[in-house]
Every structure is written in C-alpha cells, then in structure tokens.
PDB file of N, CA, C and O in Angstrom, chain B, residues numbered from 101:
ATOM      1  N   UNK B 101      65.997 -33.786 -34.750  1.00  0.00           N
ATOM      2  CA  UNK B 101      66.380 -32.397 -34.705  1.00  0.00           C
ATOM      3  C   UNK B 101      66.293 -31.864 -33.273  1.00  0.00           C
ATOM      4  O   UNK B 101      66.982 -30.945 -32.829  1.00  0.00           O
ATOM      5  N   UNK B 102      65.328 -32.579 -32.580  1.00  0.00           N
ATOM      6  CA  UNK B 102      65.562 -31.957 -31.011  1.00  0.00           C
ATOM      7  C   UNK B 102      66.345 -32.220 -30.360  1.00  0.00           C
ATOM      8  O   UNK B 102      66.933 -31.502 -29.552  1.00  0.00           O
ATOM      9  N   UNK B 103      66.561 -33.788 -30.705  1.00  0.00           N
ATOM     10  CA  UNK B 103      67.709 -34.174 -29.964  1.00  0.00           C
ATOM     11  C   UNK B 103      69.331 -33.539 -29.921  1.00  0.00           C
ATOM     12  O   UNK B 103      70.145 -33.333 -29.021  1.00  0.00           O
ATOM     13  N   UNK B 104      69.315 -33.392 -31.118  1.00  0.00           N
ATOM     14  CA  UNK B 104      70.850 -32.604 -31.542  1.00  0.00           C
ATOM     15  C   UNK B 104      70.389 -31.375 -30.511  1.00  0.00           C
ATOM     16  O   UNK B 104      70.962 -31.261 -29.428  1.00  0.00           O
ATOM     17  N   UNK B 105      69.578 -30.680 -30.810  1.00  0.00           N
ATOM     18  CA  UNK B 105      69.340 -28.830 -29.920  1.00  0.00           C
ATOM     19  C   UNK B 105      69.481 -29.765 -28.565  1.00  0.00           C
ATOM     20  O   UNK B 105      70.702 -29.708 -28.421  1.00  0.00           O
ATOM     21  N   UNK B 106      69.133 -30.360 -27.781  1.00  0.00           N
ATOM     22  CA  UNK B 106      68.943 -30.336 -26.357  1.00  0.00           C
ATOM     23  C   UNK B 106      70.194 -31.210 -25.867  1.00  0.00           C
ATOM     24  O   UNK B 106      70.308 -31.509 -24.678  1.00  0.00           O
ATOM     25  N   UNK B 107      71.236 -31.652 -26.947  1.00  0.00           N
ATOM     26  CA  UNK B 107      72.479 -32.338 -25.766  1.00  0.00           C
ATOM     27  C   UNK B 107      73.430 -31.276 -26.007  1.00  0.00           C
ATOM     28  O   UNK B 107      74.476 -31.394 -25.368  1.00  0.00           O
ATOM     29  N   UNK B 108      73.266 -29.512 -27.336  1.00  0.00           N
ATOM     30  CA  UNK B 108      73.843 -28.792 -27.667  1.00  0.00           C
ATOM     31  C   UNK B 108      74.195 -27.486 -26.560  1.00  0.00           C
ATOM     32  O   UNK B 108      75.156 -26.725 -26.449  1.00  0.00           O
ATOM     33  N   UNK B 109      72.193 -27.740 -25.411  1.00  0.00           N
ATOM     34  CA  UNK B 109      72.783 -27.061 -24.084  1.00  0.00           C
ATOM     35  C   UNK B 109      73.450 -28.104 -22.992  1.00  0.00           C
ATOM     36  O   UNK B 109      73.168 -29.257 -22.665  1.00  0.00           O
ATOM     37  N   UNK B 110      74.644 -26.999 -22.509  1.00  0.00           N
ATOM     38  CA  UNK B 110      74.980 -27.893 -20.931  1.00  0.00           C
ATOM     39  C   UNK B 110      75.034 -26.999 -19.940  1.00  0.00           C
ATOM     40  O   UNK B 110      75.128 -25.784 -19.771  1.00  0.00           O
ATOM     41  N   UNK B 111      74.908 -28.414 -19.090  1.00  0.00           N
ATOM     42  CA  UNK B 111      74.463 -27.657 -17.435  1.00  0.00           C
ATOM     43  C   UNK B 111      75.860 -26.740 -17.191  1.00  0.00           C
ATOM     44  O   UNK B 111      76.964 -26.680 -17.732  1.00  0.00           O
ATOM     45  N   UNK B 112      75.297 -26.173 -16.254  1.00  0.00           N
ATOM     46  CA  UNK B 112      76.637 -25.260 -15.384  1.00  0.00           C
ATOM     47  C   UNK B 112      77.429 -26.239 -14.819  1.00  0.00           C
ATOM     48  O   UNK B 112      78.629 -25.966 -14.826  1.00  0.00           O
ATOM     49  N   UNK B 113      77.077 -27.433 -14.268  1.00  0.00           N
ATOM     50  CA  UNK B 113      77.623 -27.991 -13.149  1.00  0.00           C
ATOM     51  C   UNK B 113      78.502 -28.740 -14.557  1.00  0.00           C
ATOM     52  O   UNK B 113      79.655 -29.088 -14.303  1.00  0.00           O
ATOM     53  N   UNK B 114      78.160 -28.904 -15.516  1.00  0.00           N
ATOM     54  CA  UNK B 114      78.879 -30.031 -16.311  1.00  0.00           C
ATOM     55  C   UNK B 114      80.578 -28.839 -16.870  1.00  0.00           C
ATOM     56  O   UNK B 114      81.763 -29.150 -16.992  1.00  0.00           O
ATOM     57  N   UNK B 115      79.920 -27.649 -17.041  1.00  0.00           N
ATOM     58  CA  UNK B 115      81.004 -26.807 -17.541  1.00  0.00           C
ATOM     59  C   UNK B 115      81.950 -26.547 -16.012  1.00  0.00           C
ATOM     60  O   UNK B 115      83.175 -26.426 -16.008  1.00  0.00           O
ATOM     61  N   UNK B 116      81.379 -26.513 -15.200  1.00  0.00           N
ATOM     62  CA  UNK B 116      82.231 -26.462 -13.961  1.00  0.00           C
ATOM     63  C   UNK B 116      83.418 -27.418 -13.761  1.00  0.00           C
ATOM     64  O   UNK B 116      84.580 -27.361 -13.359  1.00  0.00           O
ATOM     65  N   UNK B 117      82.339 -28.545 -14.358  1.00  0.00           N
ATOM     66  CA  UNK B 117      83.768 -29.955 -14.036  1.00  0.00           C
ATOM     67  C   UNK B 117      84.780 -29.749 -15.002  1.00  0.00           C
ATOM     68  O   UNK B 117      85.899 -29.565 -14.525  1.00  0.00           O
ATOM     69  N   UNK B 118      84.671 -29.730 -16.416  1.00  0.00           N
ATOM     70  CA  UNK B 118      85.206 -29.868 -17.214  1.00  0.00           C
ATOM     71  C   UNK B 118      86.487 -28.307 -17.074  1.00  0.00           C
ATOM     72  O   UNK B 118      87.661 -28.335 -17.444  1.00  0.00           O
ATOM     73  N   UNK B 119      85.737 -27.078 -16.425  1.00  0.00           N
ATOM     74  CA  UNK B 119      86.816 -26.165 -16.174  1.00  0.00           C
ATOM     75  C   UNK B 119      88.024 -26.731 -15.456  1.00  0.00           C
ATOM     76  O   UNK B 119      89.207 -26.811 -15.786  1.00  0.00           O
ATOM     77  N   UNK B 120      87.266 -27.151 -14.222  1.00  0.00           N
ATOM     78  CA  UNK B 120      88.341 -27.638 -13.261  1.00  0.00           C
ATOM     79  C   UNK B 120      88.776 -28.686 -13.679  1.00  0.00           C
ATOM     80  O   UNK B 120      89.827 -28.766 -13.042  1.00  0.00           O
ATOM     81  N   UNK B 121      88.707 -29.860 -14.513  1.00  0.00           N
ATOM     82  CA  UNK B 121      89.339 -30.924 -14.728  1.00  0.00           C
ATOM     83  C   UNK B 121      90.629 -30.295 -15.645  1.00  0.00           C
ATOM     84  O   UNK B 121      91.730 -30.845 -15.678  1.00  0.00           O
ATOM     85  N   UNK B 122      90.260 -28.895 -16.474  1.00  0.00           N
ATOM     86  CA  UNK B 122      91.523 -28.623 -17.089  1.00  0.00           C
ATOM     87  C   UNK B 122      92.555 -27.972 -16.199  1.00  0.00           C
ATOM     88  O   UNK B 122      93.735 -28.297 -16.331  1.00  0.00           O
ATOM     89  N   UNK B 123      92.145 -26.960 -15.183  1.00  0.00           N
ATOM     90  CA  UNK B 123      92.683 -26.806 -14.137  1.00  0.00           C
ATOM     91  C   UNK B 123      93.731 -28.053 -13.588  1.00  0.00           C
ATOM     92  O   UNK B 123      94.936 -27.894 -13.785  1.00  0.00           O
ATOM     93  N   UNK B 124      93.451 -28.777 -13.185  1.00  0.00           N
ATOM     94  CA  UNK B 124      94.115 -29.897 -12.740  1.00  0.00           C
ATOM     95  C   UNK B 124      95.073 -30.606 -13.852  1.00  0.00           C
ATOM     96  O   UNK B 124      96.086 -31.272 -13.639  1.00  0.00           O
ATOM     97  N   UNK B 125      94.543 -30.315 -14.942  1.00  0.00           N
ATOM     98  CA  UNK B 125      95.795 -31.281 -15.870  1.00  0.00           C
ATOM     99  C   UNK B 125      96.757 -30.337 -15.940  1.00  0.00           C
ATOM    100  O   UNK B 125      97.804 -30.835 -16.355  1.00  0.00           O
ATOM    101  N   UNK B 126      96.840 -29.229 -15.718  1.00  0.00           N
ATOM    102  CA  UNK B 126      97.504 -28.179 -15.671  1.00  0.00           C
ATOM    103  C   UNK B 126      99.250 -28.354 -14.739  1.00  0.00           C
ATOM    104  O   UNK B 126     100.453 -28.114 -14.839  1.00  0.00           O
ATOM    105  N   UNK B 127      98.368 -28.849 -14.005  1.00  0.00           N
ATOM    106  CA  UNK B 127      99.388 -29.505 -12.581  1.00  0.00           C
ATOM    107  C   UNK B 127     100.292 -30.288 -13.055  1.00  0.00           C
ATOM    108  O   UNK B 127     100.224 -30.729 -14.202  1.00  0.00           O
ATOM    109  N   UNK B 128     101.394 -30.603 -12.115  1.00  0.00           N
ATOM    110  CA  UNK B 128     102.348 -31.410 -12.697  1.00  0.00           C
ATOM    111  C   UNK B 128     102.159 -32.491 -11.274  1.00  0.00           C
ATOM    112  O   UNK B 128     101.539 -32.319 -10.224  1.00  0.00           O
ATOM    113  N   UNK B 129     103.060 -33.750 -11.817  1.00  0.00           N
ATOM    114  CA  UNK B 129     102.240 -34.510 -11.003  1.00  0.00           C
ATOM    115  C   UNK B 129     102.623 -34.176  -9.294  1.00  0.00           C
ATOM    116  O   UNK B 129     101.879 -34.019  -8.326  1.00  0.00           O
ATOM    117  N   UNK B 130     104.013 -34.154  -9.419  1.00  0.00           N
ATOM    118  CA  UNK B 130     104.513 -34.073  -7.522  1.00  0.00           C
ATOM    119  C   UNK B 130     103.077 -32.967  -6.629  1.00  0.00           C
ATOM    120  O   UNK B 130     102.529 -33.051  -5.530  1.00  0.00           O
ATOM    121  N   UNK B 131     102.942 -32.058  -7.755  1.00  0.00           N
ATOM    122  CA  UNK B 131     101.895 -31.138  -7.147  1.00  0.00           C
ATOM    123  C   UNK B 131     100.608 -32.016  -6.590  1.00  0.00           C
ATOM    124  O   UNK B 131     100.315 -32.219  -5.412  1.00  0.00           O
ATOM    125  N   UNK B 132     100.098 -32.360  -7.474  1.00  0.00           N
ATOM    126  CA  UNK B 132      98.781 -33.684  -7.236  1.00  0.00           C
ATOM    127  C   UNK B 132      99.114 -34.730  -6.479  1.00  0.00           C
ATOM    128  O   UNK B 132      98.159 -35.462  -6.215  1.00  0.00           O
ATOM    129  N   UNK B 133     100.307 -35.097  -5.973  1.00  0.00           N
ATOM    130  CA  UNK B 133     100.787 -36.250  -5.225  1.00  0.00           C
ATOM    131  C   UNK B 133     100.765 -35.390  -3.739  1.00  0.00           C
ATOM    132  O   UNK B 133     100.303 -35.823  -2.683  1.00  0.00           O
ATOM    133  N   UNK B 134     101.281 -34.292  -3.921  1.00  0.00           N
ATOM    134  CA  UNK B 134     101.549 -33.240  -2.634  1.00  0.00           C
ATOM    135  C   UNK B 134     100.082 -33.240  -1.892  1.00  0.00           C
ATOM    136  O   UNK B 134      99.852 -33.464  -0.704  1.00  0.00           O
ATOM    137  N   UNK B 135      98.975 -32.858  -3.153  1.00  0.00           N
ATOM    138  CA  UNK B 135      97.555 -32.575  -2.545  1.00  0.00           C
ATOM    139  C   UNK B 135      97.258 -33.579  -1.794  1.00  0.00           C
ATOM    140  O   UNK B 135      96.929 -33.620  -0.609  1.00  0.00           O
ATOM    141  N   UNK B 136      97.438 -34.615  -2.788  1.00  0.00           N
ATOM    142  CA  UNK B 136      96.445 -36.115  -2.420  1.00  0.00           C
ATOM    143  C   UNK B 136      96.903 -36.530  -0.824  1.00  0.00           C
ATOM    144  O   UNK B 136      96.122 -36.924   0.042  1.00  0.00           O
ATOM    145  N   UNK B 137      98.320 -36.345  -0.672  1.00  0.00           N
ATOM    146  CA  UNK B 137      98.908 -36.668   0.302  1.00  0.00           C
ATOM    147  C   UNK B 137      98.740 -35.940   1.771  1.00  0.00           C
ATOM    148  O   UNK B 137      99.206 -36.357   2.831  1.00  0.00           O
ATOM    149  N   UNK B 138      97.840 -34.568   1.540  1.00  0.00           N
ATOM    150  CA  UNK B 138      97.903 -33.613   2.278  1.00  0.00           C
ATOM    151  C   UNK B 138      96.416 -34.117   3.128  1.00  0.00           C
ATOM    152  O   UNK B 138      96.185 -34.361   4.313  1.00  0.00           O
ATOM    153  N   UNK B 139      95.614 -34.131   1.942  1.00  0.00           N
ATOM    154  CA  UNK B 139      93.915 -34.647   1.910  1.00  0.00           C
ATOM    155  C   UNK B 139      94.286 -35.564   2.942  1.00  0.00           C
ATOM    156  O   UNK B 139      94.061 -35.191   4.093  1.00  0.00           O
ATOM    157  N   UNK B 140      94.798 -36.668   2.771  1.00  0.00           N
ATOM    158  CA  UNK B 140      94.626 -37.944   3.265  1.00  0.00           C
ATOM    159  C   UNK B 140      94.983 -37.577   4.540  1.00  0.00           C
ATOM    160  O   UNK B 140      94.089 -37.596   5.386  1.00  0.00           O
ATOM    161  N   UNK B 141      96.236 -37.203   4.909  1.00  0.00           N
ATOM    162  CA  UNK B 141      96.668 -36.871   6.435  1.00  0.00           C
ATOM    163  C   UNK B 141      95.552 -35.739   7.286  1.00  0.00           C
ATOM    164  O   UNK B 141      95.544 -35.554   8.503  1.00  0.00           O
ATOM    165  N   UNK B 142      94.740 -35.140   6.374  1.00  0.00           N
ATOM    166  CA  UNK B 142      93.747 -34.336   7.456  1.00  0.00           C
ATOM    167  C   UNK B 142      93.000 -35.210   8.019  1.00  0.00           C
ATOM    168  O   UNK B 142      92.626 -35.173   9.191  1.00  0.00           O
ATOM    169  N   UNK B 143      92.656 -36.327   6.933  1.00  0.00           N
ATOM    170  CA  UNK B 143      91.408 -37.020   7.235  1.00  0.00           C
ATOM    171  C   UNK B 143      91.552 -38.420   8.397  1.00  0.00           C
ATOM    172  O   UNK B 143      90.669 -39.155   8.837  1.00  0.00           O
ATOM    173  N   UNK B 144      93.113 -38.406   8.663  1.00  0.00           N
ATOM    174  CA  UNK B 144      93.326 -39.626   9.301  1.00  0.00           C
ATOM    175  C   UNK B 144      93.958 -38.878  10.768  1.00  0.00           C
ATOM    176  O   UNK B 144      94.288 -39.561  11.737  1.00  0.00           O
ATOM    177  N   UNK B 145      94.074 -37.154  10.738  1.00  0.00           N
ATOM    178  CA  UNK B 145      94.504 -36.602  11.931  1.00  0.00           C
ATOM    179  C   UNK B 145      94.263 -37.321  12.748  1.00  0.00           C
ATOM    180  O   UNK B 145      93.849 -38.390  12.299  1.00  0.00           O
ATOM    181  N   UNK B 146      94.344 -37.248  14.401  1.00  0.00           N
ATOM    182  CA  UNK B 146      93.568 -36.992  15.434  1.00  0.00           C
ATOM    183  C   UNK B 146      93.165 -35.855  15.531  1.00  0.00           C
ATOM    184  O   UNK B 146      93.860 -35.089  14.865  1.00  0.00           O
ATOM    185  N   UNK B 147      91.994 -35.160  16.290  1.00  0.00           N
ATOM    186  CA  UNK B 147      91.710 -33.987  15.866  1.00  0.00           C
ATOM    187  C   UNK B 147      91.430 -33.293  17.713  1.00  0.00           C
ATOM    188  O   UNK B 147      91.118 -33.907  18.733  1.00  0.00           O
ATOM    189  N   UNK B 148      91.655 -32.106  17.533  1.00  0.00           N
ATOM    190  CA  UNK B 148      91.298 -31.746  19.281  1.00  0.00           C
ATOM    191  C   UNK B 148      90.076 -31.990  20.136  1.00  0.00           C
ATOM    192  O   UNK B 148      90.141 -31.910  21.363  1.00  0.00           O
ATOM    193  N   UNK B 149      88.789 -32.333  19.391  1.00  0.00           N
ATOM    194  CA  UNK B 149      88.066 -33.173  19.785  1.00  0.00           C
ATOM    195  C   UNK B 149      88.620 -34.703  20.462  1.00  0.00           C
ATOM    196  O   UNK B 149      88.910 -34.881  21.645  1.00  0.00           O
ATOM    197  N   UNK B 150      88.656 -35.422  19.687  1.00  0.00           N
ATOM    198  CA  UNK B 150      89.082 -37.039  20.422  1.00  0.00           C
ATOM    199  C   UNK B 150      90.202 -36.778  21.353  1.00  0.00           C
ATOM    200  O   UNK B 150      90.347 -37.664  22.195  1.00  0.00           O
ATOM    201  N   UNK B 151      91.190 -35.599  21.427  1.00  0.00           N
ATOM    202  CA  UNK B 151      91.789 -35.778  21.948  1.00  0.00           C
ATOM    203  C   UNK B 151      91.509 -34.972  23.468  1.00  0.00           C
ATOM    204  O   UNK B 151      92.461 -35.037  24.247  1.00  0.00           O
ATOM    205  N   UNK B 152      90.522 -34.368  23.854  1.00  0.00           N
ATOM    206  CA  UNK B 152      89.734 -33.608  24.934  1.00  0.00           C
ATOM    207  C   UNK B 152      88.924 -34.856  25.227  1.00  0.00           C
ATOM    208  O   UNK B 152      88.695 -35.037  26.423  1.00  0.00           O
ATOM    209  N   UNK B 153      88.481 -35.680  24.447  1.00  0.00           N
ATOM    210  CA  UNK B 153      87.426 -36.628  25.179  1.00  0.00           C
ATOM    211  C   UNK B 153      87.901 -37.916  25.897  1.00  0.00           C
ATOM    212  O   UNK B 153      87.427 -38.565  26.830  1.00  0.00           O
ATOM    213  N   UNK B 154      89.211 -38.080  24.985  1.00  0.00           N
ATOM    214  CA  UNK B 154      90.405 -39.072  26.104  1.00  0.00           C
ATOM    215  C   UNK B 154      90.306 -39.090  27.366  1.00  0.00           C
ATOM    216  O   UNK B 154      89.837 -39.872  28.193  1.00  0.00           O
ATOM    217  N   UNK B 155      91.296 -37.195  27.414  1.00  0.00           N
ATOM    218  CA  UNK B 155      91.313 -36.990  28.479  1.00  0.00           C
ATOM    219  C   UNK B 155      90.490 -36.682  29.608  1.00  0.00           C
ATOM    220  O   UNK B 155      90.877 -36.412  30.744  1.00  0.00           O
ATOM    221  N   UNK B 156      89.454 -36.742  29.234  1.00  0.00           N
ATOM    222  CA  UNK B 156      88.059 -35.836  29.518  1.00  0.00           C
ATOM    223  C   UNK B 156      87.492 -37.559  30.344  1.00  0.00           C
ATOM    224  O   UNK B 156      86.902 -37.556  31.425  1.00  0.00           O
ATOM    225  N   UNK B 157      87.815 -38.856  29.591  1.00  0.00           N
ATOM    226  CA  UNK B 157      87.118 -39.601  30.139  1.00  0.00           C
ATOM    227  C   UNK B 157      87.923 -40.301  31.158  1.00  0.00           C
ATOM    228  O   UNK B 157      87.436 -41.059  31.998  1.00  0.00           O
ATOM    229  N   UNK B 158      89.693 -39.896  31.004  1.00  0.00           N
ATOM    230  CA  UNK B 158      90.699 -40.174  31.988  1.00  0.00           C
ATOM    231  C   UNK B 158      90.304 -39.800  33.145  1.00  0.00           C
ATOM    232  O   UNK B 158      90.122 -40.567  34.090  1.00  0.00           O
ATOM    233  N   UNK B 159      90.118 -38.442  33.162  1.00  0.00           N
ATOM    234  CA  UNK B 159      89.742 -37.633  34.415  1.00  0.00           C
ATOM    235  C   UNK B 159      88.198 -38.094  35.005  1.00  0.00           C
ATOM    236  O   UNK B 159      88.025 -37.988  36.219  1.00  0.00           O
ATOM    237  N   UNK B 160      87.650 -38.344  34.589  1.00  0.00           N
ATOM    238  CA  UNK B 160      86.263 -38.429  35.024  1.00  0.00           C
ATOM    239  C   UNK B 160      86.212 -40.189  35.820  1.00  0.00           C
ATOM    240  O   UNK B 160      85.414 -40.552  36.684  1.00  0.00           O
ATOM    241  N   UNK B 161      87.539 -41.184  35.065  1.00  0.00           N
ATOM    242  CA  UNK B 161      87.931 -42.326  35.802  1.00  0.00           C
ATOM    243  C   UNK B 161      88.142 -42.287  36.732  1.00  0.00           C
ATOM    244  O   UNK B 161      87.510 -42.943  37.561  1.00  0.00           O
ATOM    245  N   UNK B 162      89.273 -41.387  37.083  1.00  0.00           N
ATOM    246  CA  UNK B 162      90.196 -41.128  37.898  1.00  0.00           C
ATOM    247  C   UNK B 162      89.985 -40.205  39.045  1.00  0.00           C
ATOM    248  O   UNK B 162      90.868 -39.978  39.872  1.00  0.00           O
ATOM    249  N   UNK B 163      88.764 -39.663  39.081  1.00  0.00           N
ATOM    250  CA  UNK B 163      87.428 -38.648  39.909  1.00  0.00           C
ATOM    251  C   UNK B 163      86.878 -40.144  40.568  1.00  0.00           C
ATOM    252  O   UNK B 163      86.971 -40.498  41.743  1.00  0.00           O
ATOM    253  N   UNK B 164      86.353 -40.803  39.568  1.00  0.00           N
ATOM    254  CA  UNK B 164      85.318 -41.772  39.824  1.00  0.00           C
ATOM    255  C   UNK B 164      86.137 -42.764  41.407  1.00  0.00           C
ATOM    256  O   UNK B 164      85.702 -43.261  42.446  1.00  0.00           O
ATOM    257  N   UNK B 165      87.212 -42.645  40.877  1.00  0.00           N
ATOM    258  CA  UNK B 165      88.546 -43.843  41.497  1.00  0.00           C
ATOM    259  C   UNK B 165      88.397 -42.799  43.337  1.00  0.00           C
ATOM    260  O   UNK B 165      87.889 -42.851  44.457  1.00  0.00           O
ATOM    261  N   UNK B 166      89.035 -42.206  42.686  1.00  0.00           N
ATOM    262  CA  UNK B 166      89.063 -41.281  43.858  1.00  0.00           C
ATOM    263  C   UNK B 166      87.991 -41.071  44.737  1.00  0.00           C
ATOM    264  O   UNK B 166      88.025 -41.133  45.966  1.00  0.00           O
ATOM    265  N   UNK B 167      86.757 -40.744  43.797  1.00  0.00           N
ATOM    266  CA  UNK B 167      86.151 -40.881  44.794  1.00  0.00           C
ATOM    267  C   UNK B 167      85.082 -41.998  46.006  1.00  0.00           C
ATOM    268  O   UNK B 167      84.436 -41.746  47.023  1.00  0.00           O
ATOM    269  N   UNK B 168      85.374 -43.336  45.167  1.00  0.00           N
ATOM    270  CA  UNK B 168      85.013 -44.508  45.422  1.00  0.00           C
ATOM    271  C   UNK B 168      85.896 -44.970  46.857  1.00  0.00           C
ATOM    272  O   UNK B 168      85.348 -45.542  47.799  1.00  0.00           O
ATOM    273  N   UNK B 169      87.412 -44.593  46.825  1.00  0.00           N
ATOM    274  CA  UNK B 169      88.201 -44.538  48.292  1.00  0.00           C
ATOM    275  C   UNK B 169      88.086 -43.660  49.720  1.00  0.00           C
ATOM    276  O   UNK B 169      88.312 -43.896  50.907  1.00  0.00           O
ATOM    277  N   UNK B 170      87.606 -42.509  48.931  1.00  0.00           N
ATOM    278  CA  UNK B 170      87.437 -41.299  49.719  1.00  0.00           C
ATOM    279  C   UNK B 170      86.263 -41.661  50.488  1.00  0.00           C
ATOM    280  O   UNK B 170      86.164 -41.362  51.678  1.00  0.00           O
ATOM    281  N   UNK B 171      85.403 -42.270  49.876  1.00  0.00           N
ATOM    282  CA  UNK B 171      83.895 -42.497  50.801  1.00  0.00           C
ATOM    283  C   UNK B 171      84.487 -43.817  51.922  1.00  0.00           C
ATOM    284  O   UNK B 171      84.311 -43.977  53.130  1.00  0.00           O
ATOM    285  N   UNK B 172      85.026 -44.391  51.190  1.00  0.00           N
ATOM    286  CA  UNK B 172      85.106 -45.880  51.539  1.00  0.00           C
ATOM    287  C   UNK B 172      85.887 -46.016  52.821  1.00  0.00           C
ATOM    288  O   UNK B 172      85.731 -46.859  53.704  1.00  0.00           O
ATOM    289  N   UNK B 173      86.892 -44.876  52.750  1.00  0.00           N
ATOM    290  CA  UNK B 173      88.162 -44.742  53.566  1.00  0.00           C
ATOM    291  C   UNK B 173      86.937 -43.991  55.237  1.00  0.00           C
ATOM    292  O   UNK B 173      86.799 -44.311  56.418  1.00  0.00           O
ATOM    293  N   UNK B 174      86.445 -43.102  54.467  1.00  0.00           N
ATOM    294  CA  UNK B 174      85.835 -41.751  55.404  1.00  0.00           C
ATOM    295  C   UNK B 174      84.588 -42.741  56.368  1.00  0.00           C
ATOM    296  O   UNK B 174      84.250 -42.451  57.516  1.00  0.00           O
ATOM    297  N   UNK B 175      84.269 -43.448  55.896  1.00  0.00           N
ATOM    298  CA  UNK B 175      83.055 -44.294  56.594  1.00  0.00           C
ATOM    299  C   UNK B 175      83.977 -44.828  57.664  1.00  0.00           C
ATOM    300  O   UNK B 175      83.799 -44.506  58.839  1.00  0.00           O
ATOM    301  N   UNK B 176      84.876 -45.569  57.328  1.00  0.00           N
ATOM    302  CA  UNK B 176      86.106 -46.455  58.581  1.00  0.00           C
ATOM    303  C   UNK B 176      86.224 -45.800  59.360  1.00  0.00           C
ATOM    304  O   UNK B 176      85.746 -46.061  60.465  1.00  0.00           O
ATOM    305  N   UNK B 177      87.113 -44.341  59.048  1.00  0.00           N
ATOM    306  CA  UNK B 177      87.492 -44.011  60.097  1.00  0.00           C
ATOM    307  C   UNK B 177      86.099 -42.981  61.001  1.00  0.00           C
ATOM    308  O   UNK B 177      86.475 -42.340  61.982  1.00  0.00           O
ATOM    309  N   UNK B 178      85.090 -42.926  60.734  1.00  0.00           N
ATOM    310  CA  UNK B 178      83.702 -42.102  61.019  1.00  0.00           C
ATOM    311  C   UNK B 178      83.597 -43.344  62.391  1.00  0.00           C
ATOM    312  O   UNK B 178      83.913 -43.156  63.566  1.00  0.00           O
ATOM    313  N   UNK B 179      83.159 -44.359  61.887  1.00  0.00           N
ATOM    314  CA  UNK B 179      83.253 -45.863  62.877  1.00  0.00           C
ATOM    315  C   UNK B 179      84.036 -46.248  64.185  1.00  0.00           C
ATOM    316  O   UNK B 179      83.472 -46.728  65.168  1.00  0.00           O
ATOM    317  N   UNK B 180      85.816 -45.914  64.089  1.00  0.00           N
ATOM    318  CA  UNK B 180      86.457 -45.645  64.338  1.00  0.00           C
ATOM    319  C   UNK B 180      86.767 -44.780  65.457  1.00  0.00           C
ATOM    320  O   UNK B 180      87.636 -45.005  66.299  1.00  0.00           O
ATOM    321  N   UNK B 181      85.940 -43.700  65.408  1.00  0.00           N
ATOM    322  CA  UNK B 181      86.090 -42.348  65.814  1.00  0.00           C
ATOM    323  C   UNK B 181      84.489 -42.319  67.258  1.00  0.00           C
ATOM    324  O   UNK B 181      84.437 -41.580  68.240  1.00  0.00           O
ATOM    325  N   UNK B 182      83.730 -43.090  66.949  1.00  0.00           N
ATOM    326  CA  UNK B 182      82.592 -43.461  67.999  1.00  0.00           C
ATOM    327  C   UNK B 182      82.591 -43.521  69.102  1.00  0.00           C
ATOM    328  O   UNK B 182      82.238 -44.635  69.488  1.00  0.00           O
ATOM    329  N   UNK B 183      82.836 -42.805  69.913  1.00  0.00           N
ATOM    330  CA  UNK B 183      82.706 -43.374  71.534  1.00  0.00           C
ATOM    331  C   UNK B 183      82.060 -44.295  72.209  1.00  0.00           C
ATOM    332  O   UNK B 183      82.506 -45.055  73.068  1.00  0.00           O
ATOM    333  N   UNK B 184      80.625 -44.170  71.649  1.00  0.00           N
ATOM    334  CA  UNK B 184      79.287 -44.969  71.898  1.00  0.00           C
ATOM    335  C   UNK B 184      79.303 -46.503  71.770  1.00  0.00           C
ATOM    336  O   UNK B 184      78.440 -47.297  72.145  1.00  0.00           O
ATOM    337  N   UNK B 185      80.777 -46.804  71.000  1.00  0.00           N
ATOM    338  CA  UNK B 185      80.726 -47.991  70.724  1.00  0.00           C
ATOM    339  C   UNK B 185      81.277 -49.141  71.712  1.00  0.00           C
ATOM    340  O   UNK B 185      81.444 -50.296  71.320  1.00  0.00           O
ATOM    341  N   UNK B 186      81.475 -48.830  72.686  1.00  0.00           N
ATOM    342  CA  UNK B 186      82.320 -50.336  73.972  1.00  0.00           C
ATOM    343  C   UNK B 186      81.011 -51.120  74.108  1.00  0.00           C
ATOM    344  O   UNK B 186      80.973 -52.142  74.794  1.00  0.00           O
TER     345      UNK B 186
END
C-alpha cells in the first residue's frame, strides 16, 4: 500500500520532461531537423574568441620577427658607425 502512494507522487523535474517531450512531438519533423541542424552548427562555429587569438598570436610572431632583425640589424650598423675602431 505504500508503495502504490509513493510512485503515485512525481517529481517536478519528471512532469517537466514529460511536458516538454509533448511539446516536441508537437513539431513536425523539418522543424526538429531545422533545430538539430542549427544546434550543431553553433557548436562547431569558430567563435570570435579563436579567432582574436590567431591573430593575436600572428602578431605577437611577427613583433617577435621584427624585432629579432631590428636588434640584430641596429648592433651592425652601431659597429660600423665607430671611429675608435682603425
């Protein structure tokens, strides 16, 4: 007898699903194909994050590049430029 009373309450979360699962049969399918299809392409975006950190690590190469010549170049001609040196 208890058993019957205690599977007779249900959770919220169980009436929640079962709302929305009728919700959804509701749908016709192209609709549910539309969603599923929508879901999937957010999740496989690129997103403006990865795409700032690309560039973000392009530039910070290309700083690095630059400035690895700039020293390299500036020392030569510093040498170069010596009087002291005959």
């Amino acid at each position: 007898m208890g058993k019957k009373d205690a599977s007779a309450v249900k959770l919220p979360v169980d009436q929640y699903r079962k709302q929305i699962g009728k919700q959804d049969y509701k749908k016709t399918k192209p609709i549910l194909r539309a969603t599923r299809l929508k879901a999937e392409a957010r999740k496989t975006a690129i997103g403006i994050k990865e795409v700032g950190l690309v560039l973000a690590a392009i530039f910070a190469l290309l700083l690095a590049f630059y400035a690895f010549f700039y020293l390299r170049l500036s020392s030569e001609v510093e040498s170069d430029l010596d009087p002291d040196e005959d």
